[in-house]
C-alpha positions in Angstrom: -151.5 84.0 59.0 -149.2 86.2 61.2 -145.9 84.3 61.1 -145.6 83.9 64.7 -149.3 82.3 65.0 -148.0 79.6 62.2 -145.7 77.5 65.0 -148.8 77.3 67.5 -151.4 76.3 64.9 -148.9 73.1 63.5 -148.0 72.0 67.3 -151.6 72.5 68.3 -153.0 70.4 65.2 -150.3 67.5 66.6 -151.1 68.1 70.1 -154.6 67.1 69.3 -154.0 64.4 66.9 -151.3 63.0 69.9 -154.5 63.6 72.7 -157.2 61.5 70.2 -155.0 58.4 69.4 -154.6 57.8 73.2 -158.3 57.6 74.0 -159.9 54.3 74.4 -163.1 53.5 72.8 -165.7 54.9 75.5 -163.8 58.1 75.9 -163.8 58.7 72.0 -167.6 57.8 71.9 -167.8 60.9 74.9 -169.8 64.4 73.6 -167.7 67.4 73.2 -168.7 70.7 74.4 -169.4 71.1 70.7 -173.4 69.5 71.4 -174.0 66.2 69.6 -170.2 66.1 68.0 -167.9 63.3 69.6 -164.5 63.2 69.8 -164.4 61.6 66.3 -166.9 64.5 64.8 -164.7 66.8 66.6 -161.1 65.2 64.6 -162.9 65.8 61.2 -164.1 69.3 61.8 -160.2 69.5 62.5 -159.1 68.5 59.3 -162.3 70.4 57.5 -159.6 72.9 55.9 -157.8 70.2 54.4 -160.8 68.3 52.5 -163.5 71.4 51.7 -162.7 74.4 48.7 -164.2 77.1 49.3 -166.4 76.7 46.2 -167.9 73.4 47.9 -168.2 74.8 51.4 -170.6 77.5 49.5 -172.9 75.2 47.6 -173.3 73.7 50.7 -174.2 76.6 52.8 -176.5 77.4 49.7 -178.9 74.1 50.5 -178.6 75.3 53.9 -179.7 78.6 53.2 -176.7 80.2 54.3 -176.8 79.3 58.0 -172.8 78.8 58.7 -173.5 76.7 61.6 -175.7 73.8 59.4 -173.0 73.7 57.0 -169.7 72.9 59.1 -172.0 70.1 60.9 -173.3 68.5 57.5 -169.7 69.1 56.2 -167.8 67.7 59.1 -170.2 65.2 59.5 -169.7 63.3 55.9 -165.8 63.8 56.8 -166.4 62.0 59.7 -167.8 58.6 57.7 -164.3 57.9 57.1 -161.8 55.5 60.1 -161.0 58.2 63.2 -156.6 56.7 62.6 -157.3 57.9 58.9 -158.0 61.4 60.2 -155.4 61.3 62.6 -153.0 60.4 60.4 -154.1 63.1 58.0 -154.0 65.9 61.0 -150.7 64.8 61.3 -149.5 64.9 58.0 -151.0 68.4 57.2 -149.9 70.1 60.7 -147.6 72.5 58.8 -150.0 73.4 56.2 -151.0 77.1 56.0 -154.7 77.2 55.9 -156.0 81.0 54.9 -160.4 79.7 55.3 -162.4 82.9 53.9 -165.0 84.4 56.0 -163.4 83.9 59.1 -159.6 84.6 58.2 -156.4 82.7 59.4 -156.2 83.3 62.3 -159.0 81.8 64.0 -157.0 78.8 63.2 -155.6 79.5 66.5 -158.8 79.1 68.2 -159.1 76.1 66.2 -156.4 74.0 67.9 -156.8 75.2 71.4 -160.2 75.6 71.9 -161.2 72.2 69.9 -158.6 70.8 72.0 -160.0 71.2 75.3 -163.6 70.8 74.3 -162.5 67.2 74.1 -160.6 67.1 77.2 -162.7 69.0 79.2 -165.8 66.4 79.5 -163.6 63.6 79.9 -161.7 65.3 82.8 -158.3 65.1 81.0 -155.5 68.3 81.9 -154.8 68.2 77.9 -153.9 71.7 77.3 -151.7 74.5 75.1 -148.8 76.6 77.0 -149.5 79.6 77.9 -148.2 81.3 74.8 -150.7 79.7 72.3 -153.7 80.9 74.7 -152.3 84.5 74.8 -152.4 84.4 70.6 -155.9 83.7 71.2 -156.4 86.2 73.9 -155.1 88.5 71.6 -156.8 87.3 68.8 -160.3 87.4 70.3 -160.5 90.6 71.6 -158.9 92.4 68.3 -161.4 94.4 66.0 -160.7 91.9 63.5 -162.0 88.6 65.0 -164.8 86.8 63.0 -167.8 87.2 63.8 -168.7 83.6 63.5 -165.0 83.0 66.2 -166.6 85.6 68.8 -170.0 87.4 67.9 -170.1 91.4 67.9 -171.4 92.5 71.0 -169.8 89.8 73.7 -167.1 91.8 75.3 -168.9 95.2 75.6 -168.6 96.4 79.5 -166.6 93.7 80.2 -162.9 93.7 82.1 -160.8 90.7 81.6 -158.2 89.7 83.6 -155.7 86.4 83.1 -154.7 85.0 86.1 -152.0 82.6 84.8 -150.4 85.6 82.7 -150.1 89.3 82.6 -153.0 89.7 80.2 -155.8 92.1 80.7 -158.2 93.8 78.8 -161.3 96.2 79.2 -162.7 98.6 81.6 -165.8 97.3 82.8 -167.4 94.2 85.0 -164.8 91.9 86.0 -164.4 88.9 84.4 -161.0 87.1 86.2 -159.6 83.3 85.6 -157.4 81.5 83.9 -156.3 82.4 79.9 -158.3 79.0 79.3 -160.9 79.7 80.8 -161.8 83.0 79.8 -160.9 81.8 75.9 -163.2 78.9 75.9 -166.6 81.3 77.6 -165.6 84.1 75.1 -165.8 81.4 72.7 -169.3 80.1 73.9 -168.8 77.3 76.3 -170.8 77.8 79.6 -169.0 75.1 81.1 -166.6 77.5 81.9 -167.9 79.8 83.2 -167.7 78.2 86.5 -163.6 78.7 86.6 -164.2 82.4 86.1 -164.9 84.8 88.9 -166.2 88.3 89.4 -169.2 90.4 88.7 -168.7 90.6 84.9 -169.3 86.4 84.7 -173.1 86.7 84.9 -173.2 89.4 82.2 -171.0 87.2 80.2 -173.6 84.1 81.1 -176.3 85.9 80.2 -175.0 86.8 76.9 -173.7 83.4 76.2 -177.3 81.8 76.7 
């Protein structure tokens, strides 16, 4: 992981854990924008890296025949049979722990803890959120020629002109796409909720692709 990324990733696992333990019982029982994962589901996928090897992540994938997507659920999902304050405490306990997951790299841990973050607040109305820095790593992140393709698929950003409106962070040529950093990180990332906060002719292209 680039050293400056490490910080953002530890205070972003905490952030989370800090958001999750203040929740009462309907709000943790509320869906994510992750479909059919709570906010319980969502604090074991969190501490995923943690539990799974690499070796066991693959035998999984293989009774799923390889479908990435099957595997973090079914994974995440026996994570999740254990008390919500035990995975809590773990996020905590393992926020400075450098995490290198194969496939998708180390630094999509930094989508990780922002993204994940509001995909719980989000639904439940809450302002929850990263500073500014953390969403530019992801900014940058995202639109690099190394981002995973399972992070951001290969395709998403062609013709498309970004622009940040809470920091001096563009990229692109082509159809605007204009809003917050949040905002345009959690559509790039798949989540047609927010599309709505984004403006400019480039946001149905976007929509289009994301559906």
């Amino acid at each position: 992981m680039i050293v400056t990324a490490h910080p953002l990733v530890a205070a972003g696992r905490l952030r989370f854990a800090d958001l999750v333990s203040q929740l009462d019982p309907g709000q943790l029982s509320t869906e994510t924008l992750c479909a059919g994962w709570d906010v319980h589901m969502m604090t074991a996928h969190l501490v995923l890296p943690f539990e799974v090897t690499f070796a066991r992540f693959a035998l999984t994938a293989l009774r799923h025949g390889g479908d990435t997507a099957r595997t973090v659920d079914d994974v995440t999902r026996r994570i999740a049979r254990r008390p919500l304050a035990d995975l809590i405490a773990e996020l905590r306990a393992q926020a400075q722990a450098h995490v290198v997951p194969r496939r998708v790299g180390p630094e999509a841990q930094l989508v990780e803890t922002a993204v994940h973050l509001r995909d719980v607040a989000r639904p439940l109305g809450l302002d929850a959120d990263v500073p500014p820095e953390h969403w530019r790593a992801v900014l940058k992140y995202l639109v690099s020629p190394g981002v995973a393709p399972a992070v951001l698929p290969g395709g998403r950003l062609a013709g498309l002109g970004l622009r940040a409106t809470d920091l001096p962070w563009t990229f692109g040529e082509g159809a605007k796409v204009v809003g917050t950093s949040e905002a345009i990180a959690m559509a790039l990332t798949g989540r047609l909720a927010a599309l709505r906060d984004l403006d400019g002719p480039g946001v149905a292209l976007l929509g289009r692709r994301l559906a």
